[in-house]
C-alpha positions as CSV (number, residue, x, y, z in Angstrom):
1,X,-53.0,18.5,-74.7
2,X,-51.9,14.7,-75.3
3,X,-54.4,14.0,-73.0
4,X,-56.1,15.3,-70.1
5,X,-55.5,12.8,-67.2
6,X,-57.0,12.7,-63.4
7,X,-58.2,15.9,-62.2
8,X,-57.5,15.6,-58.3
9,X,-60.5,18.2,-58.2
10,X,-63.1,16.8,-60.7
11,X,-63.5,13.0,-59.5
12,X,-65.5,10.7,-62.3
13,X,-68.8,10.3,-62.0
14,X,-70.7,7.0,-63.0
15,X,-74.5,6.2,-62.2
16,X,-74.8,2.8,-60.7
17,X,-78.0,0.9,-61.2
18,X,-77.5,-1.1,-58.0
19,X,-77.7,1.9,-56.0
20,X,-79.4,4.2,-58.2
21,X,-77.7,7.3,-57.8
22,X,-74.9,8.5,-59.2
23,X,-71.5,7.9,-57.6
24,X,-67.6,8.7,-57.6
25,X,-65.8,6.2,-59.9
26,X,-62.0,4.8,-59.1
27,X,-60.9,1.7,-59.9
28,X,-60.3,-1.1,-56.6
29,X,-56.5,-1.8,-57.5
30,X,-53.1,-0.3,-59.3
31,X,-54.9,2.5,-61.7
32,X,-56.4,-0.5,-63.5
33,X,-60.0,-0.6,-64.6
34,X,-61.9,-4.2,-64.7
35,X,-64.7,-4.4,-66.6
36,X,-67.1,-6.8,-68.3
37,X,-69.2,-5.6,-70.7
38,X,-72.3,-8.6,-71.8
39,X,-71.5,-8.6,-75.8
40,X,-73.4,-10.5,-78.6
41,X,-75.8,-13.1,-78.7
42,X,-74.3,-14.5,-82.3
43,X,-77.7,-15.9,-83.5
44,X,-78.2,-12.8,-86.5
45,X,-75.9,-9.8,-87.1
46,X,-76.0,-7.2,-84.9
47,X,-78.7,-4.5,-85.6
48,X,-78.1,-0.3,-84.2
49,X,-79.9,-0.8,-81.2
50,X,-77.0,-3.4,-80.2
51,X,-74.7,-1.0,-81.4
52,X,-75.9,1.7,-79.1
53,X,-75.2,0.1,-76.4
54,X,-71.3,-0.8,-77.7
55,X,-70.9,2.4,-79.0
56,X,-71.6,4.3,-75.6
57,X,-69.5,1.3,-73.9
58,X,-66.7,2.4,-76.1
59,X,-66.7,5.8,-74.8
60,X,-66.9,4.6,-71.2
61,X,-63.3,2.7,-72.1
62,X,-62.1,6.1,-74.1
63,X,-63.2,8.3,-70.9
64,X,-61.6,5.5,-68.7
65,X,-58.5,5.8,-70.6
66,X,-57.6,8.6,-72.1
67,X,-59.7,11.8,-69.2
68,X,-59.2,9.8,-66.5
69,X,-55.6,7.8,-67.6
70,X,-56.5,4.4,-66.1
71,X,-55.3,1.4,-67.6
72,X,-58.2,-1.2,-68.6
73,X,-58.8,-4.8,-68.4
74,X,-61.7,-4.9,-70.6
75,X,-63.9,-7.9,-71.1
76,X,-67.0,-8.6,-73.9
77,X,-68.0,-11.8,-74.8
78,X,-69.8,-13.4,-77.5
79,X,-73.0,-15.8,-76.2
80,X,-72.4,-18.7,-79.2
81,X,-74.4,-21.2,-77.1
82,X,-78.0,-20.8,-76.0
83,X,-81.9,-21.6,-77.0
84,X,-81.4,-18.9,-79.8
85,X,-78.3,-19.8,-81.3
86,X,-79.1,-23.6,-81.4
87,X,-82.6,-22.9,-83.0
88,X,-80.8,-21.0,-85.6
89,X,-78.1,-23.5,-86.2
90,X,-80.8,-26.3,-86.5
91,X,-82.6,-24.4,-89.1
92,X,-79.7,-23.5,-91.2
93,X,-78.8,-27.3,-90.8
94,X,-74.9,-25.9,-89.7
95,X,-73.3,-27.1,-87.3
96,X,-73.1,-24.5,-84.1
97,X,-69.7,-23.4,-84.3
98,X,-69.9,-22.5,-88.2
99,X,-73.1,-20.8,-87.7
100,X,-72.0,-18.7,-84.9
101,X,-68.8,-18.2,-87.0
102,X,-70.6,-16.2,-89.4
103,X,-72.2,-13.4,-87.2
104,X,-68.6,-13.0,-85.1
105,X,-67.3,-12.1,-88.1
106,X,-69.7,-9.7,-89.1
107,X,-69.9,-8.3,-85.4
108,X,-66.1,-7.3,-86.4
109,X,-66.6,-5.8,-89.1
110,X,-69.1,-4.1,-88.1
111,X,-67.2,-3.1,-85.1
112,X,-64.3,-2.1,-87.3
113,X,-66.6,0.3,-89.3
114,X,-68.1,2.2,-85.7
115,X,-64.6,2.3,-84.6
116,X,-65.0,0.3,-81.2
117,X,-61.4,0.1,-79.8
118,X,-60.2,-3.5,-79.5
119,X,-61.0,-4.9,-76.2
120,X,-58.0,-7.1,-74.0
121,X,-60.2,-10.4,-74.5
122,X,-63.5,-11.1,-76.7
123,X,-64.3,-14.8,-75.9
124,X,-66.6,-17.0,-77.0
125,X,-68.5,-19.0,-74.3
126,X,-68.0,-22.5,-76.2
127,X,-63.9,-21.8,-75.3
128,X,-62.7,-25.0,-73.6
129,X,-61.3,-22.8,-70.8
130,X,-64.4,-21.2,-70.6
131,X,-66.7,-24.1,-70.7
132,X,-64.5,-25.2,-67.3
133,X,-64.6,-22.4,-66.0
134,X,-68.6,-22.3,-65.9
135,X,-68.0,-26.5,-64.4
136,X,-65.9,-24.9,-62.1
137,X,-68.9,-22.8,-61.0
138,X,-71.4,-24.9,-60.7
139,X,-69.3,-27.5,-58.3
140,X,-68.9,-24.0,-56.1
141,X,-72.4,-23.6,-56.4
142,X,-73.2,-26.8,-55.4
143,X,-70.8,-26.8,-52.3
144,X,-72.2,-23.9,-51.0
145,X,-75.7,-25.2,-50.8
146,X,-77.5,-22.9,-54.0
147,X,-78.3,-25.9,-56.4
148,X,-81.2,-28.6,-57.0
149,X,-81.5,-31.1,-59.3
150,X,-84.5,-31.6,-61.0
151,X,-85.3,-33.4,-64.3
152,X,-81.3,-34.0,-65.8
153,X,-81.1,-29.6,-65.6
154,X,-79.4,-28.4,-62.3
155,X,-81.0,-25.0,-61.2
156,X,-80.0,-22.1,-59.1
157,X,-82.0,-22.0,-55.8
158,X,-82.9,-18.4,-55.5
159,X,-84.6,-18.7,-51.5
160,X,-80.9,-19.1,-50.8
161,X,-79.7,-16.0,-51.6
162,X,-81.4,-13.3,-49.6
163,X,-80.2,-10.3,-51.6
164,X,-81.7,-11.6,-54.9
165,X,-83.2,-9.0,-56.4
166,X,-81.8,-6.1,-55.6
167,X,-80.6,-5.2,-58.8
168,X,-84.0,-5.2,-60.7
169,X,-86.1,-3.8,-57.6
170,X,-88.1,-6.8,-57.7
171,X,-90.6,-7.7,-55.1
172,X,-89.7,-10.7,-52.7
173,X,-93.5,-11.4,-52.2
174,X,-93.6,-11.9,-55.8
175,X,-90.6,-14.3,-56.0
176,X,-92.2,-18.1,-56.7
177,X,-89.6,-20.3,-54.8
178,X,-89.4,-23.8,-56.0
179,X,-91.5,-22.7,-59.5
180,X,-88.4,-23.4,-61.8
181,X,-88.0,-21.4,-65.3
182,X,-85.8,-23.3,-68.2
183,X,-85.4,-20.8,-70.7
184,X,-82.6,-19.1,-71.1
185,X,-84.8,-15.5,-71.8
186,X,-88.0,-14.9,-69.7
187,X,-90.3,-12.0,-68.5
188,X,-90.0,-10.1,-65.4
189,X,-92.9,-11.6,-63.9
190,X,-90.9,-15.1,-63.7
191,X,-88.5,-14.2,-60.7
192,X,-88.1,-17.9,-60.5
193,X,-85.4,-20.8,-59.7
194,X,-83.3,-20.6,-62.7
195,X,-81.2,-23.3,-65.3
196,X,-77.6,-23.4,-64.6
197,X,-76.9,-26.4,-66.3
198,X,-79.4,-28.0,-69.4
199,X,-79.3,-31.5,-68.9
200,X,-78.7,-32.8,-72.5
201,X,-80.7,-33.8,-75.2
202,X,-80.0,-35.6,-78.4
203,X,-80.7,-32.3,-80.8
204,X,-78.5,-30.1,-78.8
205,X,-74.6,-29.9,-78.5
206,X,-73.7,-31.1,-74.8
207,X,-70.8,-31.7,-72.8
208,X,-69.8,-34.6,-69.9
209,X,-67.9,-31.4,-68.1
210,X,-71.1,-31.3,-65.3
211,X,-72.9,-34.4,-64.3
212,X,-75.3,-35.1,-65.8
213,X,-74.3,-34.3,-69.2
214,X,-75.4,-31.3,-70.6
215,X,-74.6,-27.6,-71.4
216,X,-74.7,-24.4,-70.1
217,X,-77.6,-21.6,-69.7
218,X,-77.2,-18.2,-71.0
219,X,-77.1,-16.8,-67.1
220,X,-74.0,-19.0,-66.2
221,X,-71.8,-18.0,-69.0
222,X,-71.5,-14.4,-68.4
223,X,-70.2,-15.1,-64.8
224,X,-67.8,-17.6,-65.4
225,X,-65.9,-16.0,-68.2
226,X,-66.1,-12.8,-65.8
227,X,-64.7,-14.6,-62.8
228,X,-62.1,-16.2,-64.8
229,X,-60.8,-13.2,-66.5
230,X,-61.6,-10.3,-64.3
231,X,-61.1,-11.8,-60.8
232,X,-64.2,-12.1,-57.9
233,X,-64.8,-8.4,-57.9
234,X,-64.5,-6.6,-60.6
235,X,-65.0,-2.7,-61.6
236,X,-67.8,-2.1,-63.8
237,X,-70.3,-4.8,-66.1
238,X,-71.9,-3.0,-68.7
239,X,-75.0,-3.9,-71.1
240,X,-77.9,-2.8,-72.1
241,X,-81.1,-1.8,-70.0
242,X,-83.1,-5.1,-71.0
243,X,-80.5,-6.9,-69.7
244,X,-81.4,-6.3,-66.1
245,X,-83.9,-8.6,-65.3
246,X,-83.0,-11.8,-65.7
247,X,-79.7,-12.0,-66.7
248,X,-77.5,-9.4,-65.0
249,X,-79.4,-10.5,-61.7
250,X,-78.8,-14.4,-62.4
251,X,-75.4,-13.2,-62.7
252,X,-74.7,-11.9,-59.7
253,X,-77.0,-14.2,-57.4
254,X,-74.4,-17.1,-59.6
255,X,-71.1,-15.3,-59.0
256,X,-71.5,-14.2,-55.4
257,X,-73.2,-17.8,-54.4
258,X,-69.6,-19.2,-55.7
259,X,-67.5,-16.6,-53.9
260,X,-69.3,-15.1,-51.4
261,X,-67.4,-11.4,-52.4
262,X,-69.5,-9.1,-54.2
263,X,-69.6,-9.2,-57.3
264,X,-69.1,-5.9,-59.4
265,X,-68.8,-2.7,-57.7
266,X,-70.5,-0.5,-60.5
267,X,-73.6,-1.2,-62.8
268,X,-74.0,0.9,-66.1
269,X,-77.1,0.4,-68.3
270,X,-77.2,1.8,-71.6
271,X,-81.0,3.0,-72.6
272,X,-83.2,1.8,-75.8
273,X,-82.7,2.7,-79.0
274,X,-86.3,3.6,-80.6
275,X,-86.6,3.9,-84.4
276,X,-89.3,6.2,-85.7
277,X,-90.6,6.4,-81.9
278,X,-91.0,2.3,-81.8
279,X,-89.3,-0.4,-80.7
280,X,-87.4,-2.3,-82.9
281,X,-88.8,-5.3,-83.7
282,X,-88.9,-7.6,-87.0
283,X,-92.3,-7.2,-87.6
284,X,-92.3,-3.8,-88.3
285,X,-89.6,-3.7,-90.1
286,X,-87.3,-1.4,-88.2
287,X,-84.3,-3.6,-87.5
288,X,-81.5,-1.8,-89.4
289,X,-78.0,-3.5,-89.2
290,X,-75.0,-1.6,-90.6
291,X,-74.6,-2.3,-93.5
292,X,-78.5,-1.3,-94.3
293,X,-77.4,2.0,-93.1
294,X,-74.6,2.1,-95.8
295,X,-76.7,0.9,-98.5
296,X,-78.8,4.2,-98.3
297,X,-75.8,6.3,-98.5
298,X,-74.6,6.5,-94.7
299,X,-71.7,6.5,-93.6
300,X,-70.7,4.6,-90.6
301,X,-69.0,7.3,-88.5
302,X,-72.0,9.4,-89.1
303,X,-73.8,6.3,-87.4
304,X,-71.4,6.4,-84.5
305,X,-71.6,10.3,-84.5
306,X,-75.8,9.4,-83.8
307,X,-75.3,6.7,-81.4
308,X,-72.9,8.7,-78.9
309,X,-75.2,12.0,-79.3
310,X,-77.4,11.6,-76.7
311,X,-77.1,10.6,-73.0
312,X,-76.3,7.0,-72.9
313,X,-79.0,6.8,-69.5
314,X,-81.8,8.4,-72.6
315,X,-83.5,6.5,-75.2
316,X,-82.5,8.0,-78.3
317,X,-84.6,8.2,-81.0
318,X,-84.0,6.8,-84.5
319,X,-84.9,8.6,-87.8
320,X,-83.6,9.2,-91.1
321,X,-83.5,12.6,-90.7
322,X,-81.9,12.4,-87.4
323,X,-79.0,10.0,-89.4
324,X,-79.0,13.0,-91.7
325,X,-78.3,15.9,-89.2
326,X,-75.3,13.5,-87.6
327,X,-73.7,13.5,-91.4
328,X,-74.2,17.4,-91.1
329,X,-72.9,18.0,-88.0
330,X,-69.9,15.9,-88.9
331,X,-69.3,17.6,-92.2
332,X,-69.6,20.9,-90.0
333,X,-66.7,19.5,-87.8
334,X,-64.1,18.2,-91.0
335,X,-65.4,21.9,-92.6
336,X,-64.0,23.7,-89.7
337,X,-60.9,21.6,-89.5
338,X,-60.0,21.7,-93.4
339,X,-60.5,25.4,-92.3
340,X,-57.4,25.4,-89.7
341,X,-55.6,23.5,-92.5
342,X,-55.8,27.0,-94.6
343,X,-54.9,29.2,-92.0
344,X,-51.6,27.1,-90.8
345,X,-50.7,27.9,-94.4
346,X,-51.5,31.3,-94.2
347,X,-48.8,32.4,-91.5
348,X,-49.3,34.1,-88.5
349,X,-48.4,33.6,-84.8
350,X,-50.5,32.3,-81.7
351,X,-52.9,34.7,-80.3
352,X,-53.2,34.4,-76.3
353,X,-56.8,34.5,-76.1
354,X,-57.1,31.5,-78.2
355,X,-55.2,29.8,-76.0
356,X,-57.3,30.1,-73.2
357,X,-60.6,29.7,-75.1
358,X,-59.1,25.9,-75.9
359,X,-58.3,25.5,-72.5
360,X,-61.7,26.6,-70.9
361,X,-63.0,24.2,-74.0
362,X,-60.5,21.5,-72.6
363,X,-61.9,22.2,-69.3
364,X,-65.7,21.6,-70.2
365,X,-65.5,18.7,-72.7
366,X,-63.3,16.6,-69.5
367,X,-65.7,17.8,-66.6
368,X,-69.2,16.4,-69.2
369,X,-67.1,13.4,-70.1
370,X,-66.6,13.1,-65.8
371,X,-70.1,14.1,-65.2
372,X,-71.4,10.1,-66.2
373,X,-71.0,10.4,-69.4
374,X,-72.1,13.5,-70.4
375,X,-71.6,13.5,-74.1
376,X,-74.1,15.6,-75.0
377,X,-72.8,18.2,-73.6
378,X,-69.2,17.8,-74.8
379,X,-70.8,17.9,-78.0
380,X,-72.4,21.1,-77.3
381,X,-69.0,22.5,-76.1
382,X,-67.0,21.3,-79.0
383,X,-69.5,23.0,-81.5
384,X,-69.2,26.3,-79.3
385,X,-65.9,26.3,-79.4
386,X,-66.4,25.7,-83.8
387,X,-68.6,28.6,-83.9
388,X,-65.8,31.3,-81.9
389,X,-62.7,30.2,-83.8
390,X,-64.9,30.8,-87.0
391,X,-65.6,33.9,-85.5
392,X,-62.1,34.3,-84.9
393,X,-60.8,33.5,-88.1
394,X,-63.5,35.8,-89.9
395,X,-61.9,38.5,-88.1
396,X,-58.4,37.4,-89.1
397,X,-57.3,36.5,-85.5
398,X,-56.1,33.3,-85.9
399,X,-52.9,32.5,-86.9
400,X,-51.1,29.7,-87.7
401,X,-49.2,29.5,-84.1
402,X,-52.8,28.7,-82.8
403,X,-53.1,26.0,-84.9
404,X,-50.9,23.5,-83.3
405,X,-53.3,24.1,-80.3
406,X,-56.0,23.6,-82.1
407,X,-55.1,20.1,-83.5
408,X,-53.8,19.0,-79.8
409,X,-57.8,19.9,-78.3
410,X,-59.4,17.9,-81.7
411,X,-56.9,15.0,-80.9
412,X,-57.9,14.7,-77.2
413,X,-61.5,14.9,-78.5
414,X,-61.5,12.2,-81.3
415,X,-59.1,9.7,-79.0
416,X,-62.1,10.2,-76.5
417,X,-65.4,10.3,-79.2
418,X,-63.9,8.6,-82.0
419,X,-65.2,10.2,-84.9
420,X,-62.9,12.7,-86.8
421,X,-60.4,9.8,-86.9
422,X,-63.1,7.1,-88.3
423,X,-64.1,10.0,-91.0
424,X,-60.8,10.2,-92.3
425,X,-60.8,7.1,-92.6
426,X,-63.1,6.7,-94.5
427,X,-62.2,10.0,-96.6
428,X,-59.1,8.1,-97.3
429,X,-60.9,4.5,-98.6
430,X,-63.1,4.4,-101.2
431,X,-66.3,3.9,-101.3
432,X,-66.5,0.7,-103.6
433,X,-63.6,-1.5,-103.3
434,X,-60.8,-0.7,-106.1
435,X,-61.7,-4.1,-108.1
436,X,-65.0,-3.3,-108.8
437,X,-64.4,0.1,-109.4
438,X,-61.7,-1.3,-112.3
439,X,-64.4,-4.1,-113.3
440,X,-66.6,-1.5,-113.7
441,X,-65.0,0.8,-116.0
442,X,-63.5,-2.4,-117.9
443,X,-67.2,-3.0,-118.6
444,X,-68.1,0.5,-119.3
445,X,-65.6,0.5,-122.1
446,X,-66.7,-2.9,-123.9
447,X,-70.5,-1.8,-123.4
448,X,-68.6,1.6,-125.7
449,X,-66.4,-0.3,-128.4
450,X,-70.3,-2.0,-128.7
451,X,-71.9,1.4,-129.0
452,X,-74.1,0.1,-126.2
453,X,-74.1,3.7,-124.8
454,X,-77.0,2.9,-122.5
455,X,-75.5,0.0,-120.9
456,X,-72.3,2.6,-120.4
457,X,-74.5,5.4,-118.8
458,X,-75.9,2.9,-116.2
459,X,-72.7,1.5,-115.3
460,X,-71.1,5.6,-114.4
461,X,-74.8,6.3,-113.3
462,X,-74.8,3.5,-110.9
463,X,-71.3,4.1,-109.6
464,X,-72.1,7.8,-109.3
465,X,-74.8,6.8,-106.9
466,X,-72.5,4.7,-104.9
467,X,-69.9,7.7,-104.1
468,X,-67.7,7.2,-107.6
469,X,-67.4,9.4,-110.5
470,X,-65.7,8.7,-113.6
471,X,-64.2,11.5,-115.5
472,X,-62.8,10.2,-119.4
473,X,-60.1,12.6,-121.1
474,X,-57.4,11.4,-123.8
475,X,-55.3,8.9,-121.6
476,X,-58.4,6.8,-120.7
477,X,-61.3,7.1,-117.8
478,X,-60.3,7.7,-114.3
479,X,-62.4,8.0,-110.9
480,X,-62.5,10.3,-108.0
481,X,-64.8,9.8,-104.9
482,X,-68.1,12.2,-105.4
């Protein structure tokens, strides 16, 4: 059970949003999955509703990898130039590249945290080869007859691609041709001529790469480091459901203009995240990044376990309680497994009908993960299979010749979920970095020789409530996690 591998009779499944149906996935050349997934916009940290959508991306590369066996040539970048990222840079009074510096960095660590699996390339669309690349573009652009020039900006002519639209549904009659639209983030009533290139202005960063001098809109970015790393038709580009309308649609009336091959073969939207039934929005209050979750006691791969748990084509619902019932399930899972520890200890050979009920598990957690994504019910499946070998084991009919079994099926699961592996993890760390844990109890003894005793109480208190307790006996004060 290393893995589970192609299944010549269960072909992947993957719902495409061109077409809007669901269809039978393989790769266009040598076992090798392309795909570009639209990554951060590195104006603030990322918040959960981000995450969603990289979380259930992450599981379309897992499935990809290691159900189907394909190799993968996955692409996400990071958008470090654009109307939000300048506006934020201004007001910080940083200059852009330190300022986007910042949230890249946290985007990592917060990636580390969820577990996302490193991806072959992550680059940032300021990247000299990038920032050619999208030059590169717009001279094919231009050549082919799809660009104007209007006021310093050149703009994408969208009368002169008759498929525009096709993506997002949207109504030709409704298209305003010639009505130009400079933003780089606009409403789905404004199917209009959009910026390619921002002529510059003397508050901006620009570049002499494109006459006239300027820099590039959001739209253009996304297909040139695409095109450049992925090839002129690619697999699968991946995002989140907002992203439709306008920029997965500028992107492909950009990329197909320039090379007149289509562009990617297989859309995948990932649905809303909603938090308390709402949309997340900074007035309310709602926008929870990472590390807010770990502040109220969370841990991330309970986080992770929420974000995967529903279908990724469903808006999934954010609540505390809901946070609470992934941290459940998940202890449910490492209970069961500490469990299987016992019984390898406790003898025994394998049982034959145990290895059939992992196979048929086997069997239904691939054909869920096949069926687009389906990770609900792999889920469901995996927690059936927890509640018979409990069963099983209550009844003595377990033994520890079943166990190397067991561990194969959980190892096939985490590689493909990636949960049980970020919860050790985490098991094995601390919960407050080693330093402050000794800075702490150094502390907690001078606030003693002092006979401050209510300085020392708040010290254990507060690293009780942070996942530490301090136990004192003759040869000093040492810690365990809680």
């Amino acid at each position: 059970m290393a893995g589970v591998g192609p299944d010549p009779l269960m072909t992947m499944r993957l719902y495409n949003t061109l077409t809007r149906r669901e269809e039978d996935f393989a790769p266009l050349a040598d076992q090798t999955v392309r795909m570009y997934a639209c990554g951060l916009t590195v104006y603030a940290r990322g918040h959960i509703g981000n995450f969603r959508t990289f979380v259930c991306i992450d599981v379309l590369r897992r499935t990809l990898k290691y159900v189907e066996g394909y190799a993968m040539r996955h692409v996400m970048n990071f958008t470090d130039v654009d109307d939000r990222t300048i506006a934020g840079a201004r007001q910080a009074g940083m200059d852009l590249r330190r300022y986007t510096d910042q949230f890249i960095a946290a985007f990592r660590e917060d990636a580390r945290a969820l577990g996302l699996e490193e991806v072959e390339e992550m680059p940032r669309a300021t990247d000299e080869a990038n920032l050619r690349a999208m030059a590169g573009l717009v001279a094919a652009l231009e050549k082919n007859g799809h660009t104007y020039l209007s006021d310093g900006s050149i703009y994408f002519k969208i009368s002169s691609m008759p498929g525009y639209g096709r993506l997002a549904r949207l109504d030709h009659e409704g298209m305003q041709d010639g009505a130009r639209v400079d933003g780089d983030t606009y409403g789905k009533e404004n199917a209009r001529d959009f910026v390619l290139w921002k002529g510059a202005r003397a508050d901006e960063p620009h570049w002499d790469l494109v006459q006239p001098s300027g820099r590039p809109g959001w739209h253009l970015e996304c297909s040139a480091m695409a095109l450049r790393l992925l090839g002129d038709s690619i697999d699968i580009h991946a995002g989140g459901i907002d992203l439709i309308f306008p920029h997965h649609e500028n992107e492909i009336a950009q990329s197909e203009g320039a090379t007149g091959r289509p562009f990617a073969r297989f859309w995948v939207h990932v649905e809303y995240l909603l938090v308390d039934d709402e949309k997340m929005s900074k007035s309310l209050g709602n926008t929870y990044t990472i590390p807010d979750l770990v502040a109220k006691g969370f841990r991330p791969s309970a986080v992770r376990y929420l974000l995967l748990s529903a279908h990724y084509r469903k808006p999934l619902n954010f609540t505390w309680a809901s946070l609470a019932q992934a941290e459940e399930s998940l202890r449910r899972l490492t209970d069961f497994l500490a469990r299987v520890d016992r019984v390898e200890r406790g003898g025994g050979g394998a049982h034959a009908a145990i290895a059939v009920r992992l196979a048929e598990a086997e069997a239904a957690f691939a054909a869920s993960m096949r069926d687009d994504l389906n990770t609900a019910a792999a889920l469901g499946t995996i927690f059936e299979l927890v509640r018979a070998l409990n069963s099983a084991m209550d009844a003595e009919e377990v033994g520890a010749g079943d166990v190397p079994g067991i561990r194969a099926l959980f190892g096939m699961v985490d590689r493909v979920l990636g949960i049980l592996s970020l919860r050790r993890a985490e098991e094995a760390a601390p919960p407050v970095p080693i330093g402050e844990i000794e800075q702490a109890i150094a502390d907690r003894q001078a606030a003693r020789r002092r006979r401050d005793f209510a300085a020392a109480d708040r010290i254990r208190d507060a690293l009780a409530a942070r996942g530490v307790l301090l136990e004192d006996n003759a040869a000093g004060t040492r810690w365990k996690r809680k």
